[in-house]
C-alpha positions in Angstrom: 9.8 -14.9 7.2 12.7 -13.0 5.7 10.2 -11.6 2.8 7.9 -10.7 5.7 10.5 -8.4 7.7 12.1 -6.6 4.3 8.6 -5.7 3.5 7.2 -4.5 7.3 10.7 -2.5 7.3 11.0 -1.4 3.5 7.6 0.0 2.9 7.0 2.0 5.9 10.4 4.1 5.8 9.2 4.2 1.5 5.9 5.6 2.4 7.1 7.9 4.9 9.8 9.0 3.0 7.2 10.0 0.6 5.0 11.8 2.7 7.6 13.9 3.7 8.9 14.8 0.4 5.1 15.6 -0.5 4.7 17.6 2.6 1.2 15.4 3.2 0.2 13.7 6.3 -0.8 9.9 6.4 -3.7 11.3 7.3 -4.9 12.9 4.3 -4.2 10.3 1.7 -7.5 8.3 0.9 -5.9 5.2 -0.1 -2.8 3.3 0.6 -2.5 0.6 -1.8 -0.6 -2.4 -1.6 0.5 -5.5 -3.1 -1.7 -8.0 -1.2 0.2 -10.9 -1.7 -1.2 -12.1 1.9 -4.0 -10.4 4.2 -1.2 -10.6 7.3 1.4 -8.4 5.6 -1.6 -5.7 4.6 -2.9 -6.1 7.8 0.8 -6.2 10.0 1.2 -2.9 7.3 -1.9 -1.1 8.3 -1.1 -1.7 12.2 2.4 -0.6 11.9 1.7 2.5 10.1 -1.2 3.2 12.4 -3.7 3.4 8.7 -7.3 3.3 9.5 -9.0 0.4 7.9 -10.9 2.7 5.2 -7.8 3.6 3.8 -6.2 0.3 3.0 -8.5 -1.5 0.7 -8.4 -5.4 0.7 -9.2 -7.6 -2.7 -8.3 -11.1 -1.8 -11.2 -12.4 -2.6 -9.3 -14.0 -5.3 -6.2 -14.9 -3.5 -3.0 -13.5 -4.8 -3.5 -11.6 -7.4 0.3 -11.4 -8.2 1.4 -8.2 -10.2 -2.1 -7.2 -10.9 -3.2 -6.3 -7.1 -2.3 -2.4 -7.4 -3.6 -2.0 -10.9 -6.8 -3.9 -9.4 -7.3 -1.7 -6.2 -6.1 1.7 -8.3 -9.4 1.0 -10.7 -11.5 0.8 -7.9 -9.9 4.0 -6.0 -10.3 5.7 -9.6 -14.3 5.1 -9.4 -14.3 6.5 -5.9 -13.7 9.9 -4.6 -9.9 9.2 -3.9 -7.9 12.0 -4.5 -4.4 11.0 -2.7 -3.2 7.5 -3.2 0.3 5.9 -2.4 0.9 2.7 -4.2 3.4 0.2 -2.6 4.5 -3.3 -4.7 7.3 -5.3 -2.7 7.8 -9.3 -3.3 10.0 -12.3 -3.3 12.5 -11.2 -5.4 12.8 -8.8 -2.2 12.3 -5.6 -4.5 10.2 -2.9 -3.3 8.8 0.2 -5.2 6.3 3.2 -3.5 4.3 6.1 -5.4 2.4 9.2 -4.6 -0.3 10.1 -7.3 -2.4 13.0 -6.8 -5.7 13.7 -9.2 
């Protein structure tokens, strides 16, 4: 439970820290990707942050895919159209880290 609230409260106030500095609304960023350790904490992020669905992808079709779920999602988002992406890794060791990449 404790990993669970540092993540729900870390990322957001990362990602919007980010979208401020970028000057970009959450809006107009085609993918946020996140470490999908679970489906609930994607899904509990995508709710909070008010995403729509089509910009959080979901790969658990593997389960957890541990420290290769970004590199995963960012390969597929690099075949697609996706221009703005924020990446957001956060796990047990309660360490968190969020990007902005532009292309």
């Amino acid at each position: 439970r404790e990993v669970y609230n540092s993540v729900i409260d870390t990322a957001p106030r990362d990602i919007v820290g980010i979208l401020e500095r970028e000057q970009v609304a959450k809006e107009d960023v085609d993918r946020f990707l996140f470490h999908q350790g679970s489906k609930f904490i994607v899904d509990s992020l995508r709710k909070r942050m008010k995403l729509r669905q089509d910009q959080v992808p979901v790969a658990m079709e593997h389960g957890n895919t541990v420290s290769s779920t970004i590199p995963a999602l960012l390969a597929d988002a690099l075949d697609s159209d996706a221009g703005r992406m924020i990446m957001s890794g956060f796990g047990v060791g309660f360490s968190a880290a969020s990007m902005f990449l532009r292309r």
